[in-house]
KEDRENZA-285004 format. One record per residue: residue in one letter; x, y, z of N, C-alpha, C in turn. Coordinates in pm, 1 decimal, padded with zeros to 6 digits. Atoms other than C-alpha are relative to their C-alpha. Layout:
# residues N
- A:X:Y:Z:X:Y:Z:X:Y:Z
...
END
This chain:
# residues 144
- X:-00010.0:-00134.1:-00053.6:-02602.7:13711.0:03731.6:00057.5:-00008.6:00142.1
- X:-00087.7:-00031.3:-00134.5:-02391.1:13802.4:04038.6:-00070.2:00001.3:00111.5
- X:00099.3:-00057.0:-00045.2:-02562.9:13867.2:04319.1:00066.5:00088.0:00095.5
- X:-00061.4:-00190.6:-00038.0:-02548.8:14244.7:04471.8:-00098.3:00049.8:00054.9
- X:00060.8:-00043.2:-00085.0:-02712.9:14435.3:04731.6:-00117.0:00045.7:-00044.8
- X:00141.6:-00074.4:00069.0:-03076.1:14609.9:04684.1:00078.9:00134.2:00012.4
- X:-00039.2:-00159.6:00014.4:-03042.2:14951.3:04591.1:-00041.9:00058.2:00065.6
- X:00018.4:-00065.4:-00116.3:-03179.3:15069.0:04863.9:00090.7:-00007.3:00108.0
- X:-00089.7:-00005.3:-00096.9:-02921.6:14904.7:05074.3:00143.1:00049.1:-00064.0
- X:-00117.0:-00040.3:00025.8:-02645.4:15016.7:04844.5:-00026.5:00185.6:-00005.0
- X:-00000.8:-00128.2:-00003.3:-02794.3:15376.7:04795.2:-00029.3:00105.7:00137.4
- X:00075.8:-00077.3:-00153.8:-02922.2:15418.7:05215.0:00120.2:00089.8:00019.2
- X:-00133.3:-00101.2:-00040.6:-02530.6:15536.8:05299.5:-00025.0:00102.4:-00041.0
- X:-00014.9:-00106.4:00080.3:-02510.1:15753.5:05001.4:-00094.5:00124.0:00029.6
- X:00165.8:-00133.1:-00040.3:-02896.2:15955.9:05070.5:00066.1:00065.3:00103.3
- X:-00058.3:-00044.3:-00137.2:-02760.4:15978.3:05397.0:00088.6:00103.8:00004.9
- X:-00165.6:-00054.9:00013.3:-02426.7:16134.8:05341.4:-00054.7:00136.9:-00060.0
- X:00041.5:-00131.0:00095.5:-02569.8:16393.9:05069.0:-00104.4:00015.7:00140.4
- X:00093.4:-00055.5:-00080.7:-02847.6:16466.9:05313.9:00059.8:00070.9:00101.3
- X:-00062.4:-00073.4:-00113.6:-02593.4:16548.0:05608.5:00079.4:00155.5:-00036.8
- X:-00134.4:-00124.0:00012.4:-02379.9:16752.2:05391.2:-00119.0:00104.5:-00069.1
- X:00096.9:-00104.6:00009.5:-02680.7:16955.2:05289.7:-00045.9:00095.3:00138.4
- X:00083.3:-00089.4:-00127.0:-02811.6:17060.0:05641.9:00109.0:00126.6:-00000.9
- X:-00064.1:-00088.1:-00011.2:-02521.6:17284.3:05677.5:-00024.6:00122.0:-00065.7
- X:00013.4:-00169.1:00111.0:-02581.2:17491.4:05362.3:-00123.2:00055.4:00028.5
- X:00178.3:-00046.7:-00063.4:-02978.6:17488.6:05490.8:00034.8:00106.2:00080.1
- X:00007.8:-00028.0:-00113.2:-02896.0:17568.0:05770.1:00069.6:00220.5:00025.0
- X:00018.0:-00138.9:00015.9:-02702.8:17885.4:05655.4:-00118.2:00105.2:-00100.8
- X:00115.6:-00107.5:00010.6:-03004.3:18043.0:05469.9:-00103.1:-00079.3:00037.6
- X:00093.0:-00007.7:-00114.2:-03212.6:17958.7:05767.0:-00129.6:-00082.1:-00077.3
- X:00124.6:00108.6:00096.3:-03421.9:17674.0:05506.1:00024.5:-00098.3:00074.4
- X:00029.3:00112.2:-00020.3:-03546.9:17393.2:05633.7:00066.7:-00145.8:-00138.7
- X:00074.0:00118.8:00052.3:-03551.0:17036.0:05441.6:-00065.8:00029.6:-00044.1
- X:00155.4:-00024.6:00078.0:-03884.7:17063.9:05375.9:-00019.6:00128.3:-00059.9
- X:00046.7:-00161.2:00065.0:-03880.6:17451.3:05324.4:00076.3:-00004.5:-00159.7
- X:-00094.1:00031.4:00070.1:-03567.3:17353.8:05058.4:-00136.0:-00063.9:-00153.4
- X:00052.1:00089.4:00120.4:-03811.3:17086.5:04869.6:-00125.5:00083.4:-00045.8
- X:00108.0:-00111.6:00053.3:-04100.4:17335.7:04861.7:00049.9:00082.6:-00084.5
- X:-00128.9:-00118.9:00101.7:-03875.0:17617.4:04678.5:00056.0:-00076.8:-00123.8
- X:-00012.8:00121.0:00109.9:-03777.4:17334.8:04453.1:-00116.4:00033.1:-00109.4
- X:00115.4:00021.5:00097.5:-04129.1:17245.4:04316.8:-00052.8:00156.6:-00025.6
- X:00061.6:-00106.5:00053.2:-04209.7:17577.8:04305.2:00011.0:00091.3:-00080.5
- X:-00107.7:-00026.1:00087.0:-03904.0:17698.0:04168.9:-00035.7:-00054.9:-00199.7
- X:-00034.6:00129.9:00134.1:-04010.4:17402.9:03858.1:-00132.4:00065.3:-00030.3
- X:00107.2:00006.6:00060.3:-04323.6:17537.0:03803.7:-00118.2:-00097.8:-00022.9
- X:00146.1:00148.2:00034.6:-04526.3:17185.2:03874.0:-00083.8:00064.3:00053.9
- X:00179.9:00028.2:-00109.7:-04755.3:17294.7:04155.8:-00037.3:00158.1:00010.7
- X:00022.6:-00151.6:-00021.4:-04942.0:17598.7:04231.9:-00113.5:00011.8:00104.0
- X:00059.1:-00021.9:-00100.4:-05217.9:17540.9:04519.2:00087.7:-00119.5:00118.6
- X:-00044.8:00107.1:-00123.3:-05115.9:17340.9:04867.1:-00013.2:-00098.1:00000.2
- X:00043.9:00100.7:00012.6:-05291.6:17085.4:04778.6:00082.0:-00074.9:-00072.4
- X:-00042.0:00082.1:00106.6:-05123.8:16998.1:04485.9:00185.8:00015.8:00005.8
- X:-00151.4:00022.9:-00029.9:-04773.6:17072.2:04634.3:00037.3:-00122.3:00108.7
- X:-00006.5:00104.5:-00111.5:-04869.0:16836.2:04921.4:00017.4:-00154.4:-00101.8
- X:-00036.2:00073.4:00058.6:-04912.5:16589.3:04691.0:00162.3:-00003.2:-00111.6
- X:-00137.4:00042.3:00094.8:-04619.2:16652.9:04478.0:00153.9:-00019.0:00073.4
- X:-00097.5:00009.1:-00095.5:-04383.4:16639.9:04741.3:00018.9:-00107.0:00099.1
- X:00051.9:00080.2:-00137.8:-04563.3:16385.3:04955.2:00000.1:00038.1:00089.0
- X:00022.9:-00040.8:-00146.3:-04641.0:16522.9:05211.6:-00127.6:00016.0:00012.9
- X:00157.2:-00050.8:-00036.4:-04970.3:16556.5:05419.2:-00040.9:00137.7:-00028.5
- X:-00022.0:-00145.5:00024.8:-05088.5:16857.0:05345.1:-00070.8:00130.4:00141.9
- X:-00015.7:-00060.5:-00123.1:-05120.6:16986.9:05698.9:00091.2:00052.7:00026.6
- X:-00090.6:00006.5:-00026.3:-04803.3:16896.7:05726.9:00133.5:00126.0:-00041.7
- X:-00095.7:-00081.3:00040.9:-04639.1:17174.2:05547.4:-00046.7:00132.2:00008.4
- X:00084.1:-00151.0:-00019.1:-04860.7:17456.4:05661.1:00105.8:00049.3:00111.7
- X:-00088.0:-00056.0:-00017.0:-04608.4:17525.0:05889.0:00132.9:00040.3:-00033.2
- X:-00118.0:-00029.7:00119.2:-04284.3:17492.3:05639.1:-00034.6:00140.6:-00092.2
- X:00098.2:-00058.1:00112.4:-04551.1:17734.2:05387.4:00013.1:00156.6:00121.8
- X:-00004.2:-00143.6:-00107.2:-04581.4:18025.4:05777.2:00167.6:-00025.2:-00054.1
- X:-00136.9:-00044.4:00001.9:-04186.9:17995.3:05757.6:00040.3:00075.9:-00106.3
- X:-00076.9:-00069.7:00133.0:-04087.1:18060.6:05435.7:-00069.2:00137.9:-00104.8
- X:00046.4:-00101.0:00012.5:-04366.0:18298.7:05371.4:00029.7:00162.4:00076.3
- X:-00053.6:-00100.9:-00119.5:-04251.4:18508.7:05694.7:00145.4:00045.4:-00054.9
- X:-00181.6:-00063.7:00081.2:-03914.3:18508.2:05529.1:-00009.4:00052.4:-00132.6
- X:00016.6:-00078.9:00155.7:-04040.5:18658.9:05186.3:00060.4:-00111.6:-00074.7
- X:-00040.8:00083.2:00129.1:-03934.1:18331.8:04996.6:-00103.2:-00045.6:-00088.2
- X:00134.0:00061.9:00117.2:-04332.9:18242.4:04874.4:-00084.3:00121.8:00043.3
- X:00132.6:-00114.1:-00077.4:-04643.7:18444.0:04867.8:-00126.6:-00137.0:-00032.1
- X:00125.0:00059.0:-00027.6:-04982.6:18273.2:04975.8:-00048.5:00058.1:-00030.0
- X:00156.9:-00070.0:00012.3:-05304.1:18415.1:04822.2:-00121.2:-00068.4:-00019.5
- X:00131.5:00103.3:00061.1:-05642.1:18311.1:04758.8:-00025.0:-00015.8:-00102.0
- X:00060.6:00053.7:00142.0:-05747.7:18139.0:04489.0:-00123.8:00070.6:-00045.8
- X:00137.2:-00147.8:00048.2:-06021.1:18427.5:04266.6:-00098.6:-00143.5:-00004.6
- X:00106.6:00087.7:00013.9:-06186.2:18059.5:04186.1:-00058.1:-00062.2:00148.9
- X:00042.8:00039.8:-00076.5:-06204.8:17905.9:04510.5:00058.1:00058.5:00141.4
- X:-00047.4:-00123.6:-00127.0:-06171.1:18151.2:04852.4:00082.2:-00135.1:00122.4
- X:-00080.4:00108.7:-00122.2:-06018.0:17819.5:05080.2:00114.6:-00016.7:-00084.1
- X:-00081.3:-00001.1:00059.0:-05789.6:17740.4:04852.4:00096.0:00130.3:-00020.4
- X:-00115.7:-00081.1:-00010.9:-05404.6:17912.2:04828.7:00083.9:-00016.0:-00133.0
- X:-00091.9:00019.1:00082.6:-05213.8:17966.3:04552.9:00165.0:00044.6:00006.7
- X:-00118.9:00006.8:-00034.8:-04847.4:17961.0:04599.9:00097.1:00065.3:-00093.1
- X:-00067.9:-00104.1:00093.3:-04583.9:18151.6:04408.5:00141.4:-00003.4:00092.2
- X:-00204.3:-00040.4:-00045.6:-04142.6:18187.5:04488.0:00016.7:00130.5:-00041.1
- X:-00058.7:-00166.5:00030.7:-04045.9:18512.3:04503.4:00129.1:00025.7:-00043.0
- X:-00129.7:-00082.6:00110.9:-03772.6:18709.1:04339.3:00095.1:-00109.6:00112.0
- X:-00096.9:00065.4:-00113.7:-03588.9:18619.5:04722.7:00037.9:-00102.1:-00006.8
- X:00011.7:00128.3:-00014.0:-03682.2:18291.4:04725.4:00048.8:-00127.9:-00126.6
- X:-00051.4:00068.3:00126.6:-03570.1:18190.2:04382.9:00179.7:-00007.8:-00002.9
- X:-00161.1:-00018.8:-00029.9:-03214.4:18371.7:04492.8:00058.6:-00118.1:00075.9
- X:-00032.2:00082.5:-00091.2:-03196.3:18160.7:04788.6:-00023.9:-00142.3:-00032.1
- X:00030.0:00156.7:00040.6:-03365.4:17824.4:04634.4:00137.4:-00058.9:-00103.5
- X:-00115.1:00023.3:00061.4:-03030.6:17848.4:04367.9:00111.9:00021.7:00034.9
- X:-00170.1:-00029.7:-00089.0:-02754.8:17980.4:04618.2:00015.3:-00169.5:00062.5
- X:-00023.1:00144.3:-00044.1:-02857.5:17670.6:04776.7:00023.2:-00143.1:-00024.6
- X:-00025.2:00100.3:00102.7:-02861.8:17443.0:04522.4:00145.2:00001.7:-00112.3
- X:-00170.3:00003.4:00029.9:-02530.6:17575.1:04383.0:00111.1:-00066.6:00074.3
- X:-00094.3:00040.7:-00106.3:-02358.2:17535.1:04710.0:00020.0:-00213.8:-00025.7
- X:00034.9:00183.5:-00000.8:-02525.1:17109.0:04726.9:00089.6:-00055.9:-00125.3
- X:-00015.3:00046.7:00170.5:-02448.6:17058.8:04339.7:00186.8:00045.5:-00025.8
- X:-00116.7:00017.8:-00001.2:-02088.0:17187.7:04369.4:00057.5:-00117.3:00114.2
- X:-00042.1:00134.3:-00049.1:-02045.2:16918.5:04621.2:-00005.0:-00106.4:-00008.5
- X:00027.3:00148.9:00055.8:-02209.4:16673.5:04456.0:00139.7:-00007.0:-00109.7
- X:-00017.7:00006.5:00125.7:-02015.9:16763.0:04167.9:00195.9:-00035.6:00072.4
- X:-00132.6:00075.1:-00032.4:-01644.8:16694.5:04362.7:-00056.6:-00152.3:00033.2
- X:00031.4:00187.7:-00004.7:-01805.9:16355.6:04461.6:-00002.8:-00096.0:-00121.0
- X:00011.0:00080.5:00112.3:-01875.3:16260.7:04121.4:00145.1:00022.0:-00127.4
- X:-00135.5:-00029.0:00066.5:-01546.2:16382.2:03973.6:00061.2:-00175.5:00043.8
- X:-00092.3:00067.4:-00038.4:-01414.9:16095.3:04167.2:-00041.5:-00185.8:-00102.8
- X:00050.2:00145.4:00085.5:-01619.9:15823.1:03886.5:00082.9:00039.0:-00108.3
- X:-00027.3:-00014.9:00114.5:-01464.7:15800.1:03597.0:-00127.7:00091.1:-00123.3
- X:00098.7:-00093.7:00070.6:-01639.2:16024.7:03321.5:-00099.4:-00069.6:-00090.2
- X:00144.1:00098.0:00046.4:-01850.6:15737.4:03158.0:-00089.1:-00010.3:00073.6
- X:00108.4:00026.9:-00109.7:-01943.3:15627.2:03476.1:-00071.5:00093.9:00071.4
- X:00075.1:-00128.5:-00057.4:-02024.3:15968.6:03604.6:-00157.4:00052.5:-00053.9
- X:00098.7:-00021.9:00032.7:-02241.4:16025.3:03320.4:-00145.3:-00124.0:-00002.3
- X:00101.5:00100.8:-00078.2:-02408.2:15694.9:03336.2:-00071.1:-00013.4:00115.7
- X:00063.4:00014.4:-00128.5:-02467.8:15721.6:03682.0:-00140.2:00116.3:00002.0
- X:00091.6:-00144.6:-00046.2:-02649.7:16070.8:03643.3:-00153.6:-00030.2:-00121.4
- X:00088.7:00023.8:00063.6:-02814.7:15947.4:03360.1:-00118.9:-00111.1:00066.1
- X:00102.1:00096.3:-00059.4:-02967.8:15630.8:03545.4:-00102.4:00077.4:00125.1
- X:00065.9:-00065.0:-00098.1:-03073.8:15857.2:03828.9:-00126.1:00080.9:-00075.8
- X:00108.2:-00044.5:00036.4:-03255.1:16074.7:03611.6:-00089.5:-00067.3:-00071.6
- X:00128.3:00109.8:00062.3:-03455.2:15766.2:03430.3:-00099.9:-00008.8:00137.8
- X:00075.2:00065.9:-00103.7:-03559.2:15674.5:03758.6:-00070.4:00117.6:00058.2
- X:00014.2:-00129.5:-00050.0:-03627.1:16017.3:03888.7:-00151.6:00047.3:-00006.0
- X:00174.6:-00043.0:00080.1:-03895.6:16050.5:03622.4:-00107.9:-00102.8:00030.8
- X:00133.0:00117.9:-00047.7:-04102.9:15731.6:03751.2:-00099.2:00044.8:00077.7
- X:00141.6:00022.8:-00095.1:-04426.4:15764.3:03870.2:00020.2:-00083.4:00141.9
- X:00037.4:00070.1:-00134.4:-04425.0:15656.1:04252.7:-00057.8:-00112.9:-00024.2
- X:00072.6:00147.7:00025.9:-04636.4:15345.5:04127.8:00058.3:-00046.9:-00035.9
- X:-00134.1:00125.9:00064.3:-04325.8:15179.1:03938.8:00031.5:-00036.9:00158.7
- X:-00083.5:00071.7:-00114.1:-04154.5:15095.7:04270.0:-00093.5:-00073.0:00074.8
- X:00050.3:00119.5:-00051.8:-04414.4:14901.6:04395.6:-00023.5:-00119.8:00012.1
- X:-00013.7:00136.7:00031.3:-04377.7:14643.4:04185.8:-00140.4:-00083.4:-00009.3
END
């Protein structure tokens, strides 16, 4: 076998690159990063109290109580209490927030999508396919 970089050092550029060329489109509907990946999971239907978005996102879950004031102040989620447990929040994307979680993800995904024009169409789909094997791993595979 050949030997070839870790995929971390061949994929750090790449994160990078997609990550820069994202802030821009954030940046025009006034989303964070983090506000972006919240609208995501919430968008998907995994999570539905703080708790369990903190974890699905990784994040502390302190940590996104201020991402959670932003994007609530902007009508993209609604916070309520949980009827079972009054500390607890249950989380919800609004009509807005669903507009804006897919304007934004159109904008990213048509740019991904000239980047990947530039693989050949095996390799394009291969590539998208390996990403999404890995995608689906449990956080505990990569530890090895």
């Amino acid at each position: 076998m050949t030997e070839r970089p870790d995929l971390a050092e061949m994929l750090r550029p790449v994160v990078q690159s997609l990550i820069a060329a994202e802030l821009p489109v954030l940046a025009a509907h006034d989303v964070s990063m983090w506000g972006y990946v919240v609208l995501g999971a919430l968008d998907n239907g995994t999570v539905r109290t703080q708790a369990s978005l903190a974890e699905a996102v990784g994040a502390d879950k302190t940590r996104i109580i201020d991402t959670l004031d932003k994007l609530q102040a902007a009508g993209l989620i609604t916070r309520e209490p949980d009827p079972r447990d009054r500390r607890a929040r249950i989380l919800a994307i609004t009509a807005k927030g669903r507009t804006v979680r897919r304007a934004i993800r159109d904008r990213i995904q048509a740019n991904e999508n000239r980047l990947l024009e530039r693989l050949p169409p095996a390799d394009r789909e291969g590539f998208l396919n390996a990403a999404r094997a890995l995608h689906r791993l449990p956080r505990e595979e990569f530890m090895g």
